[in-house]
Biotite code that builds the C-alpha atoms (Angstrom):
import biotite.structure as struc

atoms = struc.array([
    struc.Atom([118.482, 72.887, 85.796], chain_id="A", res_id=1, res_name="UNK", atom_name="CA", element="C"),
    struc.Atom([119.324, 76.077, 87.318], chain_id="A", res_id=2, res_name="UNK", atom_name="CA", element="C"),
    struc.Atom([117.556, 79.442, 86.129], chain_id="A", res_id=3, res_name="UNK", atom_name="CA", element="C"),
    struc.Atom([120.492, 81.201, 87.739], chain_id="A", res_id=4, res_name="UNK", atom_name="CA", element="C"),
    struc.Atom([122.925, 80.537, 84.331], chain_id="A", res_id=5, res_name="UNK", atom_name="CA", element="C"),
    struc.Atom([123.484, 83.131, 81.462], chain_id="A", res_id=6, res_name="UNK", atom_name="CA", element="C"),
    struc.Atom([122.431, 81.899, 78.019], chain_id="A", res_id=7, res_name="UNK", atom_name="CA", element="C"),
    struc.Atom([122.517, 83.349, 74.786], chain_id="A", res_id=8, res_name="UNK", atom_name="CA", element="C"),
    struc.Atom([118.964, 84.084, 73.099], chain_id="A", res_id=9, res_name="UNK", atom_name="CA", element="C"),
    struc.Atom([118.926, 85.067, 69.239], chain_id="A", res_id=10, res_name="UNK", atom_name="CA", element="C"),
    struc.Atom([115.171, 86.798, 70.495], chain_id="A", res_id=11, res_name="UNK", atom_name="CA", element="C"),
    struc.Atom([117.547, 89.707, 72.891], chain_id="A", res_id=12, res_name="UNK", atom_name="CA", element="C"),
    struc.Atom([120.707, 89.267, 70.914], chain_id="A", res_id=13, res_name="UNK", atom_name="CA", element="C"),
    struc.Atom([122.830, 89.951, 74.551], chain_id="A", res_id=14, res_name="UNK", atom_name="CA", element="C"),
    struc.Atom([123.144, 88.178, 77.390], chain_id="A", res_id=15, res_name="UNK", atom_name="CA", element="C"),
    struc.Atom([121.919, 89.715, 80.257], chain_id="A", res_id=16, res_name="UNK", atom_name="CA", element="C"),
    struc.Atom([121.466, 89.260, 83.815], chain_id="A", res_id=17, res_name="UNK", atom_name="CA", element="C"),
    struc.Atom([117.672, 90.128, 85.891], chain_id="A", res_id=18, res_name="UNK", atom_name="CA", element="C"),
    struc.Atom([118.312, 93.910, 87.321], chain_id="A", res_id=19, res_name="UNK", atom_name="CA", element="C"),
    struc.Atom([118.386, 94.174, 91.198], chain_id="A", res_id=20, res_name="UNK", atom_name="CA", element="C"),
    struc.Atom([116.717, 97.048, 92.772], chain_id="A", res_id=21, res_name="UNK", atom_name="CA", element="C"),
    struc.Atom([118.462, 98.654, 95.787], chain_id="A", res_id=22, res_name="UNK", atom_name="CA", element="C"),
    struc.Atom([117.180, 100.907, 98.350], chain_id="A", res_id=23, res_name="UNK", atom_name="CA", element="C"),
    struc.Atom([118.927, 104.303, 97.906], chain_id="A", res_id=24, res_name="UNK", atom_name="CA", element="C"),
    struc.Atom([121.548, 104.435, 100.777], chain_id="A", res_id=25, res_name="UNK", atom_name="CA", element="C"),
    struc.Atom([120.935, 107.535, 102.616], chain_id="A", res_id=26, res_name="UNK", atom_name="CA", element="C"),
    struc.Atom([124.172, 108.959, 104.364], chain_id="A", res_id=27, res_name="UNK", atom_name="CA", element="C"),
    struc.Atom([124.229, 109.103, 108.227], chain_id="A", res_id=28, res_name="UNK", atom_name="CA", element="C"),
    struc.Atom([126.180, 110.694, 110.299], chain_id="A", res_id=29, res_name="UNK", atom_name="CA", element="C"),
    struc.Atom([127.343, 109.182, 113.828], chain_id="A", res_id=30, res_name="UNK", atom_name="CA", element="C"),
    struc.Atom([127.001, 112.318, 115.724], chain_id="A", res_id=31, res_name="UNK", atom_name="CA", element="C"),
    struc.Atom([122.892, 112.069, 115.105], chain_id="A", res_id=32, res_name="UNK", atom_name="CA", element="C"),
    struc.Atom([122.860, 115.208, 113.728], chain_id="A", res_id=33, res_name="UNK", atom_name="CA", element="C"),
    struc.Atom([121.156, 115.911, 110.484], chain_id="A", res_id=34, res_name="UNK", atom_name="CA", element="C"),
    struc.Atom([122.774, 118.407, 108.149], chain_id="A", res_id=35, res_name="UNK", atom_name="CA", element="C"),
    struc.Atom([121.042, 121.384, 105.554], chain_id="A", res_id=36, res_name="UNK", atom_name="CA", element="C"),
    struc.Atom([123.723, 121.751, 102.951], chain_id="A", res_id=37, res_name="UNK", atom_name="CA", element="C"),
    struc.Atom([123.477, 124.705, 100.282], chain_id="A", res_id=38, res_name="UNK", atom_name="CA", element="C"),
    struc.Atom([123.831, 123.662, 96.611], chain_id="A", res_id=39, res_name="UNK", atom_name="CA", element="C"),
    struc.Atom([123.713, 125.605, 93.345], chain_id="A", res_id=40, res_name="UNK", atom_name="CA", element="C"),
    struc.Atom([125.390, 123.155, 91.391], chain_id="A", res_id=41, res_name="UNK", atom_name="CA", element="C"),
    struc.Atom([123.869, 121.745, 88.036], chain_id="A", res_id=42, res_name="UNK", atom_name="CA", element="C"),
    struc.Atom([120.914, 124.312, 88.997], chain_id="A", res_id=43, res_name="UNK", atom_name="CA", element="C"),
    struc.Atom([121.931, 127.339, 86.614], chain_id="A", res_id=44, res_name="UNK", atom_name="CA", element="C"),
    struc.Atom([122.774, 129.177, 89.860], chain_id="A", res_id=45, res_name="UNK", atom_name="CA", element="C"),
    struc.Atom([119.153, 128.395, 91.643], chain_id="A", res_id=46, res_name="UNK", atom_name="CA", element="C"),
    struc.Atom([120.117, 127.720, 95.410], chain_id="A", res_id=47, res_name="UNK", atom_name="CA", element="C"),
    struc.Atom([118.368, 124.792, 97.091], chain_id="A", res_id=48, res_name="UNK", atom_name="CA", element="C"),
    struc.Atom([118.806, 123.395, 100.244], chain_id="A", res_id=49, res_name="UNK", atom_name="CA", element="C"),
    struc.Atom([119.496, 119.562, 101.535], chain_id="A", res_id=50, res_name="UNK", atom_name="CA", element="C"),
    struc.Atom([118.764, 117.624, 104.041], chain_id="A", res_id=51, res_name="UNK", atom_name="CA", element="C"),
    struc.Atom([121.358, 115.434, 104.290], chain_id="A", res_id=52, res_name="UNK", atom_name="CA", element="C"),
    struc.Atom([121.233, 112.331, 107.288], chain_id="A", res_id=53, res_name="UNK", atom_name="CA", element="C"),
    struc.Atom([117.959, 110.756, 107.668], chain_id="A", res_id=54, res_name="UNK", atom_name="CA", element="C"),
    struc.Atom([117.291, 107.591, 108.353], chain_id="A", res_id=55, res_name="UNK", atom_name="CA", element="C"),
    struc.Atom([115.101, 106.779, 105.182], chain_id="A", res_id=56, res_name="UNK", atom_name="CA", element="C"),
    struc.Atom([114.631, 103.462, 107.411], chain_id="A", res_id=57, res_name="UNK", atom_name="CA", element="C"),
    struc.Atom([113.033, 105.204, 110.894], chain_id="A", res_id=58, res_name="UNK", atom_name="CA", element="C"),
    struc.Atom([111.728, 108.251, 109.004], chain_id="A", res_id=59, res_name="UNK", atom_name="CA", element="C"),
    struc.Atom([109.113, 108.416, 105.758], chain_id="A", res_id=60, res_name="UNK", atom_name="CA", element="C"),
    struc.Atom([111.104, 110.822, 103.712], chain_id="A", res_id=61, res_name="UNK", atom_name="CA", element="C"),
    struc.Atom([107.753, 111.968, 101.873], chain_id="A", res_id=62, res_name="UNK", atom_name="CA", element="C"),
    struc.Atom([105.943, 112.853, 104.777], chain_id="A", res_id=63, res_name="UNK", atom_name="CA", element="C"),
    struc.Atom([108.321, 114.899, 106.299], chain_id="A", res_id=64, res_name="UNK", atom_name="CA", element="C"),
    struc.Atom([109.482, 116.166, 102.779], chain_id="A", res_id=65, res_name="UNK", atom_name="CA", element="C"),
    struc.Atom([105.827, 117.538, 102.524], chain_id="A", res_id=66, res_name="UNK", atom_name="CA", element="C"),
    struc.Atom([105.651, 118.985, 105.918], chain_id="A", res_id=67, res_name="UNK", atom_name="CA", element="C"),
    struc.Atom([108.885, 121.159, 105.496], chain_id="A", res_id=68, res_name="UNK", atom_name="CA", element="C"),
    struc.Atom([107.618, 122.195, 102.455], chain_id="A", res_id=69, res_name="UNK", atom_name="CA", element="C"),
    struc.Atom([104.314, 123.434, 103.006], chain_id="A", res_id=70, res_name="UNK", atom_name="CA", element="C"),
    struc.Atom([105.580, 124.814, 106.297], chain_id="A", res_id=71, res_name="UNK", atom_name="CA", element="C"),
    struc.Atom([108.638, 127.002, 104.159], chain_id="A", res_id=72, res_name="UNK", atom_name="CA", element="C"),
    struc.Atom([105.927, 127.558, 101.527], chain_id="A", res_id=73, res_name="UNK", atom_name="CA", element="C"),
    struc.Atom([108.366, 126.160, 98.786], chain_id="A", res_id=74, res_name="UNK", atom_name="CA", element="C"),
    struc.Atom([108.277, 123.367, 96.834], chain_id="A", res_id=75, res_name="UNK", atom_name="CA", element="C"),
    struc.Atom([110.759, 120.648, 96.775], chain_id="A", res_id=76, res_name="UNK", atom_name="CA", element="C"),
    struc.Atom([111.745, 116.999, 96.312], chain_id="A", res_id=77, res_name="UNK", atom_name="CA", element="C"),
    struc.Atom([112.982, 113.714, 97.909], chain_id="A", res_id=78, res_name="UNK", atom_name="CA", element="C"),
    struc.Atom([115.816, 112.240, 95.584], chain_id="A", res_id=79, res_name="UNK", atom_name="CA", element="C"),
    struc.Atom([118.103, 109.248, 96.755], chain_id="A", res_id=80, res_name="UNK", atom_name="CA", element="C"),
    struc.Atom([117.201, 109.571, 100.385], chain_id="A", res_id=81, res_name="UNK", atom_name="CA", element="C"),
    struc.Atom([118.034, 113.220, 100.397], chain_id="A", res_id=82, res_name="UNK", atom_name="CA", element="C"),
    struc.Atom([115.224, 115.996, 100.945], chain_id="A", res_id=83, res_name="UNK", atom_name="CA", element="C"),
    struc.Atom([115.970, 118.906, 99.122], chain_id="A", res_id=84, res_name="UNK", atom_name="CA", element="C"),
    struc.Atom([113.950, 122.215, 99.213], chain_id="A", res_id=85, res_name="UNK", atom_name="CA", element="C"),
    struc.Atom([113.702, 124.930, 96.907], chain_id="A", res_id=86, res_name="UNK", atom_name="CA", element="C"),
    struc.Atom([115.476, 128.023, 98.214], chain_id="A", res_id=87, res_name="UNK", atom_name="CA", element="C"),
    struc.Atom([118.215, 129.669, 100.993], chain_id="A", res_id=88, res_name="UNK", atom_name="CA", element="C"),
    struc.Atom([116.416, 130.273, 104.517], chain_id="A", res_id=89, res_name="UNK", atom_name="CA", element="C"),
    struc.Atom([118.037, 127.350, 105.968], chain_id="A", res_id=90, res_name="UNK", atom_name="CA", element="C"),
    struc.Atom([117.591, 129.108, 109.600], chain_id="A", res_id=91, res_name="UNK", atom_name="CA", element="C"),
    struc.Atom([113.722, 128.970, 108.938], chain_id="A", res_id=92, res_name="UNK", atom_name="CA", element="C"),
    struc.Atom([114.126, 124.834, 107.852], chain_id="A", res_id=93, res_name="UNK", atom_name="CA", element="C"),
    struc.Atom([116.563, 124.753, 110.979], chain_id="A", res_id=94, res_name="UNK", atom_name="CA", element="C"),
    struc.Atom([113.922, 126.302, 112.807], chain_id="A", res_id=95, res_name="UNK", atom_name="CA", element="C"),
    struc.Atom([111.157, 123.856, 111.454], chain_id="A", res_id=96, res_name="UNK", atom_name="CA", element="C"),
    struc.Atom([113.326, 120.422, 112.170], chain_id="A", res_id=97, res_name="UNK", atom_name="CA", element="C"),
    struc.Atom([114.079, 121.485, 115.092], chain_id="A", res_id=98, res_name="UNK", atom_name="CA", element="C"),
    struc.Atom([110.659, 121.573, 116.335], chain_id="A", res_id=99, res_name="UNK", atom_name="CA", element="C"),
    struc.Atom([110.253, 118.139, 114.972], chain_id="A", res_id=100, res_name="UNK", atom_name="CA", element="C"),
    struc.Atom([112.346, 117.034, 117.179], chain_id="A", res_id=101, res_name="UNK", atom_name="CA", element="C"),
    struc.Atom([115.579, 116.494, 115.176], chain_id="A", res_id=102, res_name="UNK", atom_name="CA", element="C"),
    struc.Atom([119.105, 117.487, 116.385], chain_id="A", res_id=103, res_name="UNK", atom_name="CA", element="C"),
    struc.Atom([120.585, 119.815, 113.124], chain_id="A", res_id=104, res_name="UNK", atom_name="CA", element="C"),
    struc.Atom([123.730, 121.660, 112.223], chain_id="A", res_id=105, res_name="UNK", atom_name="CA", element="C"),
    struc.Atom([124.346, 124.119, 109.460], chain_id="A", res_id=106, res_name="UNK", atom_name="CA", element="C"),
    struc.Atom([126.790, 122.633, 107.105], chain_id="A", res_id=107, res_name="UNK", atom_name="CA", element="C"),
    struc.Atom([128.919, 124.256, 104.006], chain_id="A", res_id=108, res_name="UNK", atom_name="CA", element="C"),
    struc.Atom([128.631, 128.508, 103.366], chain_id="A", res_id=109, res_name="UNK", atom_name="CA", element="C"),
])
């Protein structure tokens, strides 16, 4: 028999299915540019800054998530392929990715 078929168990109660884990999609750009995006939403008004368009794939987001921050001095996280840093110097993070070799545009006010 197949293991691939639903069946009822009395021991869950609900039928359920084995939960697949994806890979967070990261979203990339065509022109190869990476982006640093301002957001203050959801953050009672604190201002921190993405970095949108890595490729989780060619990059370790981690790494390079702890470089930028202990190069800013601020701390930080990597959440759903997305590097976001605490703070709004974005010309100083420009500044740093650029000298890590990554082409990088300003995006948003």
């Amino acid at each position: 028999m197949s293991d691939d078929r639903l069946v009822y168990s009395t021991d869950m109660g609900r039928i359920s299915q084995p939960k697949v884990e994806q890979e967070p999609t990261a979203k990339l750009f065509k022109d190869g540019f990476i982006r640093i995006e301002r957001q203050t939403k959801g953050r009672k008004g604190k201002g921190v800054m993405l970095v949108v368009g890595i490729d989780p794939k060619a990059h370790d987001l981690k790494k390079l998530a702890k470089t930028i921050k202990s190069k800013m001095g601020q701390g930080g996280a990597v959440k759903e392929g997305i590097i976001e840093v605490q703070g709004d110097d974005r010309e100083k993070l420009k500044g740093i990715l650029e000298t890590l070799k990554f082409k990088v545009k300003i995006a948003g006010g």
